[in-house]
GUTORDO-561100 format. One record per residue: residue in one letter; x, y, z of N, C-alpha, C in turn. Coordinates in pm, whole numbers, plus 50000, padded with zeros to 5 digits. Each point is the difference from the previous one (the first is absolute). Example, Ala and Ser with C-alpha at 12.3 -4.5 7.8 and 13.67 -1.06 7.14 Angstrom:
<firos>
A513194943150780499115011950000500905012050000 S499655010549928500825011950006499235010950073 
</firos>
This chain:
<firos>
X544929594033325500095013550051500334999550149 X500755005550075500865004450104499385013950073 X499754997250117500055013850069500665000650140 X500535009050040500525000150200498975010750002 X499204990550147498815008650095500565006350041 X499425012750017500345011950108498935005850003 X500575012750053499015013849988499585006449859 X498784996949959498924998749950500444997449814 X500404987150012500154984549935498704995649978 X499154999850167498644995149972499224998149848 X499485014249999499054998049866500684995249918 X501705003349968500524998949843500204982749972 X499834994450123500004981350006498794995549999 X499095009750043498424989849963499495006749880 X500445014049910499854997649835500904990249931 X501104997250006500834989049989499304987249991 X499574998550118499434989950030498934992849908 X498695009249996498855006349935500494995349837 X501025006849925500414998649860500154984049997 X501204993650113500874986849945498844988850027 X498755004350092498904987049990499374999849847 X499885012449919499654996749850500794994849897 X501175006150076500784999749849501114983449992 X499914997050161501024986350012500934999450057 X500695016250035501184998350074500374997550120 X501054998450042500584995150086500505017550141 X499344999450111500465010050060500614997450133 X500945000850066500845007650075499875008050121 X499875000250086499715010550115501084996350076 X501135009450022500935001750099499695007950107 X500574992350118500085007550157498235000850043 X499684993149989498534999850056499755006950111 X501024993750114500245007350123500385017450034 X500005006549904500415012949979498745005849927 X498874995349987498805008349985498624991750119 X500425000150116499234992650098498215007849995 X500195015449891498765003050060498785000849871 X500934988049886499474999049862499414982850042 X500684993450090499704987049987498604993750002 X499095008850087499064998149985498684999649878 X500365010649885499885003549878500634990149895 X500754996150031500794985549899499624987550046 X499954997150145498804990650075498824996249908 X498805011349966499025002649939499914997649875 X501405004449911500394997449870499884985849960 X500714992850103500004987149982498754989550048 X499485008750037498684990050041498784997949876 X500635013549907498865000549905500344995849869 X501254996050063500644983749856498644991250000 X499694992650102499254991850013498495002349992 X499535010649989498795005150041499054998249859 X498664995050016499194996449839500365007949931 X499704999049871500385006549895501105013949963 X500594992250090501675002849976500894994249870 X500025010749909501014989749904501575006750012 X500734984050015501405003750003500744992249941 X501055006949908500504992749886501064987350077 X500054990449905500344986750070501685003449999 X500465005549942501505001949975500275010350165 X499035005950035500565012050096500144993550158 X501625007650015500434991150162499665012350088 X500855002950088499675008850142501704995750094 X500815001149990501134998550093500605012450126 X499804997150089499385009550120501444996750092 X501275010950024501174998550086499895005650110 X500134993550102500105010750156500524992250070 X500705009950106501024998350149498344988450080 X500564996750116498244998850070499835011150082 X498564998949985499235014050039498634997450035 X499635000950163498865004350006498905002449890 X500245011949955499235006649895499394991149898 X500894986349942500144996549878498644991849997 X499124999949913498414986750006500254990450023 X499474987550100499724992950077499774992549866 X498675007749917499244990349954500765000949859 X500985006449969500674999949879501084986350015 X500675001150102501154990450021499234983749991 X498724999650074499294989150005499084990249855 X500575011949923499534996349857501054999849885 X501025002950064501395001849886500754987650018 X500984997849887500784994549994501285007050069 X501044995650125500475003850112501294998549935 X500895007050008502034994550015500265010450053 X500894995750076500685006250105501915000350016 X500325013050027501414998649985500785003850155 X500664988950087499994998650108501395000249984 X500885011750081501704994550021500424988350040 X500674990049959500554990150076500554998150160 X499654995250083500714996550098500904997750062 X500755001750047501804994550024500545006349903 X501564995950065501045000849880500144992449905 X500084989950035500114989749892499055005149894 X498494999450019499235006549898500205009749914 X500835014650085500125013749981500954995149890 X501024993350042501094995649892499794997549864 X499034984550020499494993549909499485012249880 X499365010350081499315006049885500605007549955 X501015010450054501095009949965500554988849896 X500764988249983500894996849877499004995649946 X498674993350001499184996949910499715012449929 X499815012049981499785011449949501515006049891 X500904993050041501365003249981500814993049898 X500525003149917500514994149822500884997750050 X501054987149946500734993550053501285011149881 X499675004949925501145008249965500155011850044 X499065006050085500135011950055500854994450149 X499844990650044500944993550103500834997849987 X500844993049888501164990249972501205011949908 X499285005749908500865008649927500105016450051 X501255002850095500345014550018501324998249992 X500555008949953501825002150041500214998550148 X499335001650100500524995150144499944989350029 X499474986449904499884989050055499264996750132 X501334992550059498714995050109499795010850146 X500845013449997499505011850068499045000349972 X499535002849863498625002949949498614988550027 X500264990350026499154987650067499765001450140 X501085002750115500065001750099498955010650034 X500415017149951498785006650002498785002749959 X499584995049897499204999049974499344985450132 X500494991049992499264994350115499835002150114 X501205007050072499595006350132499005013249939 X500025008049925498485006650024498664993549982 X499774991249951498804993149977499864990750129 X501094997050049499824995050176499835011150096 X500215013449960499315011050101499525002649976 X498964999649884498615000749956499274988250082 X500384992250007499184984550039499935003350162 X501285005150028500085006150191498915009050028 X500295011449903498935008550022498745003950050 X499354987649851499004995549984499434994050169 X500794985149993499614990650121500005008250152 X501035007649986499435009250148499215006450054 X498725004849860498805003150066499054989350120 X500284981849984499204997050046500304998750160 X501275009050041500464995450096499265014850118 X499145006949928498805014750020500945009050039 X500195007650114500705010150028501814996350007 X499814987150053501714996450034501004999749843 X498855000349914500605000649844499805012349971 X499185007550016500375017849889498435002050102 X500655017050078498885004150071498905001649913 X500225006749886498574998049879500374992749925 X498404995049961500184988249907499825006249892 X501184998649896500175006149853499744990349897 X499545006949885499654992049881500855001149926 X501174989250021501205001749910499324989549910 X500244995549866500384996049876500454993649943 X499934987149895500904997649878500455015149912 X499535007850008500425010749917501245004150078 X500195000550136500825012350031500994986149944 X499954988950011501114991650000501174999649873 X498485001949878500395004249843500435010050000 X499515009050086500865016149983501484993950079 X500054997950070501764996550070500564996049885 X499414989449927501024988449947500205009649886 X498935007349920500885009649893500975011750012 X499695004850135500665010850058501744994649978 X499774986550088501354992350009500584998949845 X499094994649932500704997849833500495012049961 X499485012750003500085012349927501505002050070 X500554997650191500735006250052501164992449903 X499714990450012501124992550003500494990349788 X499655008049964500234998949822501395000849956 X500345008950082501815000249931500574993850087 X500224991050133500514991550043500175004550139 X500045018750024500295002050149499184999850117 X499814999550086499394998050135499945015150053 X499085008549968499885014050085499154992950128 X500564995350081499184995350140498835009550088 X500625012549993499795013050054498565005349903 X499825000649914499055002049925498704988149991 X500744985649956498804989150021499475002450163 X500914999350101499424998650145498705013050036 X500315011849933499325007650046498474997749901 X500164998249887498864999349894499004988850057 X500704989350070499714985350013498925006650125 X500465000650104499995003550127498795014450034 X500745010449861499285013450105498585001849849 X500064993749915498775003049911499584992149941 X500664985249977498884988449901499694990950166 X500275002050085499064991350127500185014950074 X500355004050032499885012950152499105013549919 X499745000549863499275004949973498434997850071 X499634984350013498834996850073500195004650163 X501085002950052500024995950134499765013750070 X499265002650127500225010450058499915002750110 X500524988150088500844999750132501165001249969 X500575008050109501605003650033500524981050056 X499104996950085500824987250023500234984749870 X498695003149921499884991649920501115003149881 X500125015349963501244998349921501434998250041 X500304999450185501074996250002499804984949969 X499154991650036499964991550005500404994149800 X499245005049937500365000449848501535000249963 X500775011550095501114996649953500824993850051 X499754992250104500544990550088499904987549873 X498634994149954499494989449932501104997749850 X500115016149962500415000149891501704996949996 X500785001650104501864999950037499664981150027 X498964995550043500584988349984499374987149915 X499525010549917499334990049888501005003449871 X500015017849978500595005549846501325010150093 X500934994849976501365008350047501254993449922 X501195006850010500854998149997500794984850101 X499484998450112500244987950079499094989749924 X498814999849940499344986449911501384997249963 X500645001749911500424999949868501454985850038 X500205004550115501324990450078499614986549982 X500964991049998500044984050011499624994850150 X498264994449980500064994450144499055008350078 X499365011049950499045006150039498564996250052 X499095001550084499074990250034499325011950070 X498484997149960499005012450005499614995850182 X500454993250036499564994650135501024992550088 X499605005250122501034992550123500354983349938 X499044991549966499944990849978500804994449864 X500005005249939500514995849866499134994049935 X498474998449998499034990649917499845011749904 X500115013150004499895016349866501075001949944 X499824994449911501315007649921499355004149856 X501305003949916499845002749845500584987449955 X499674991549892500744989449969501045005349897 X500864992549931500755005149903499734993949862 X500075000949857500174996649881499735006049866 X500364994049931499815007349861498635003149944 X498924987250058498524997149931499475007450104 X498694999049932498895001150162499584988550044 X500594989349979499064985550066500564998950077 X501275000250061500474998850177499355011550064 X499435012549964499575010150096498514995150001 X498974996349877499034992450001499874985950129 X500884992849983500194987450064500095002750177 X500995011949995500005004050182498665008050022 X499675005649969498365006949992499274984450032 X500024992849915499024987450027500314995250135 X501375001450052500444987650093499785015350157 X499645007249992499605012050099498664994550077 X500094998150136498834996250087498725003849983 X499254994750049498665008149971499655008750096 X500024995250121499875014950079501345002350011 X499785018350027501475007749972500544995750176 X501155003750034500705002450114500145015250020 X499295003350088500065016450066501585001049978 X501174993850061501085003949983500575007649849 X499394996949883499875007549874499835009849992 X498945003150081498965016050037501275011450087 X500384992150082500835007250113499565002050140 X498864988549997499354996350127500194989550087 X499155001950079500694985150102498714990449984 X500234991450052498984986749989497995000350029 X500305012250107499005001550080499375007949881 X500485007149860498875012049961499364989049878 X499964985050051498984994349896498754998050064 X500495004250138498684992750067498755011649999 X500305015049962499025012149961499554990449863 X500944999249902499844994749880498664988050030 X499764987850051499444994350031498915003250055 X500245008250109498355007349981499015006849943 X500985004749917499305007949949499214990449840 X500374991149958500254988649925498254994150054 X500344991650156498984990650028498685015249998 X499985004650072498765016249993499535002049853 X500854998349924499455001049877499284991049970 X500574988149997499054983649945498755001650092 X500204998550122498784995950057499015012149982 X500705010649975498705010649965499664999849897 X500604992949892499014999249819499374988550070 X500534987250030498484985350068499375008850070 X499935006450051498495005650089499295010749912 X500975006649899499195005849926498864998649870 X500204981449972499544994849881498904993050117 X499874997350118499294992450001498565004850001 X499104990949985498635006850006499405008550104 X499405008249998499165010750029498794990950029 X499564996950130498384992749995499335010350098 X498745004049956499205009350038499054997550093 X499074998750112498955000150072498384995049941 X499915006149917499055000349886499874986749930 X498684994349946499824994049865499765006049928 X500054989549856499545005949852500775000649937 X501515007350003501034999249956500564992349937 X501005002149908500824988749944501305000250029 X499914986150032501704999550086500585000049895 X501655002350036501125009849950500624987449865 X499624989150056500264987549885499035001249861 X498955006350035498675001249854500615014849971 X500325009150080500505011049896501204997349918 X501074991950063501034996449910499464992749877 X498894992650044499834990849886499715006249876 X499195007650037499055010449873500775009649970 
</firos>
């Protein structure tokens, strides 16, 4: 059984709840983070799994989805079984996972051939741009937006649907691409010029030329072939850290990138380390882990 938390979800997930500990089933709670003022009440729920003469059928699970949130139990997460779904890093990664997600016949077989390879890979490389320019904070997109693998799936079908009978309406993909499956999220005036700056030199009419190169440098390009294992293979052979020159930056906007990078690390090590108090009696932070 399946539910999305909201506004007042509450009770109808802890009778839910209540039924699947007798009967065996398996329940569901979507968006955890979207009922912040139930959590405390489902907190409680779960504490009285464990509580004496509690009977709960051995078949019955509890699978609990949320953004992170403040709100969400401390002491729920500390007793669950944890997975976590983290965007990839870089391009190379962004890549990796865009064609890992991607059927090698939905790639290889269109009437445009290798037009149809070309774009489709330059949009999944301005998805990967996109993406990677948040970490560069303001010098990448004055707000930081929660773009998506979805908006990316929405492009790439948008693109299939445009392009079925063989012609190129440019004028129609650019604006769909641009002003509602990514500029739908956006709502700076500078950030969507910036969108359609990203988009003329990733998905245009100039990709499509012999010799094209996403960068001053020539290390970005689209590769060419019939399969996907040469576009697989250049994905592999892509650096690990990106070159700002990709972005449309200069050298200097890695060094925000970097700070903002080391501030993070050293503030999770200072945040795990122990807490030692003034006081005896206590049990240090090694016997609570233990137990």
């Amino acid at each position: 059984h399946a539910i999305s938390l909201g506004q007042g979800q509450g009770p109808v997930a802890a009778k839910l709840i209540a039924t699947a500990t007798k009967s065996g089933d398996w329940v569901f709670l979507q968006n955890c983070h979207l009922a912040a003022s139930w959590m405390l009440a489902m907190e409680n729920l779960i504490k009285d799994f464990s509580a004496p003469g509690t009977e709960i059928h051995r078949d019955f699970r509890l699978f609990l989805s949320s953004m992170p949130a403040r709100s969400f139990p401390v002491s729920v997460l500390q007793n669950s079984v944890k997975v976590t779904n983290e965007p990839p890093k870089g391009l190379r990664a962004n890549l990796r996972r865009a064609f890992a997600e991607m059927s090698s016949e939905y790639f290889e077989d269109h009437i445009l051939a290798q037009t149809w390879r070309t774009l489709v890979f330059g949009l999944c490389f301005m998805h990967a741009v996109i993406l990677e320019r948040k970490k560069f904070g303001p010098l990448g997109w004055n707000i930081r937006y929660e773009f998506s693998d979805s908006d990316r799936e929405c492009a790439l079908d948008n693109l299939k649907m445009f392009l079925s009978d063989g012609e190129m309406p440019w004028d129609a993909l650019t604006f769909i691409t641009a002003e509602i499956t990514y500029g739908g999220r956006v709502t700076d005036s500078w950030d969507t010029r910036c969108l359609r700056t990203l988009l003329k030199s990733f998905f245009s009419p100039e990709t499509l030329n012999d010799g094209y190169t996403y960068s001053p440098s020539g290390a970005y390009y689209s590769p060419s072939g019939e399969r996907m294992k040469p576009y697989i293979d250049y994905i592999e052979s892509l650096p690990f850290n990106d070159d700002p020159e990709v972005f449309g930056m200069h050298e200097n906007a890695n060094i925000t990138f970097q700070i903002q990078e080391t501030t993070s690390l050293l503030g999770t090590i200072l945040d795990v380390q122990p807490r030692l108090g003034g006081g005896g009696g206590g049990k240090t932070s090694d016997e609570v882990v233990y137990e």
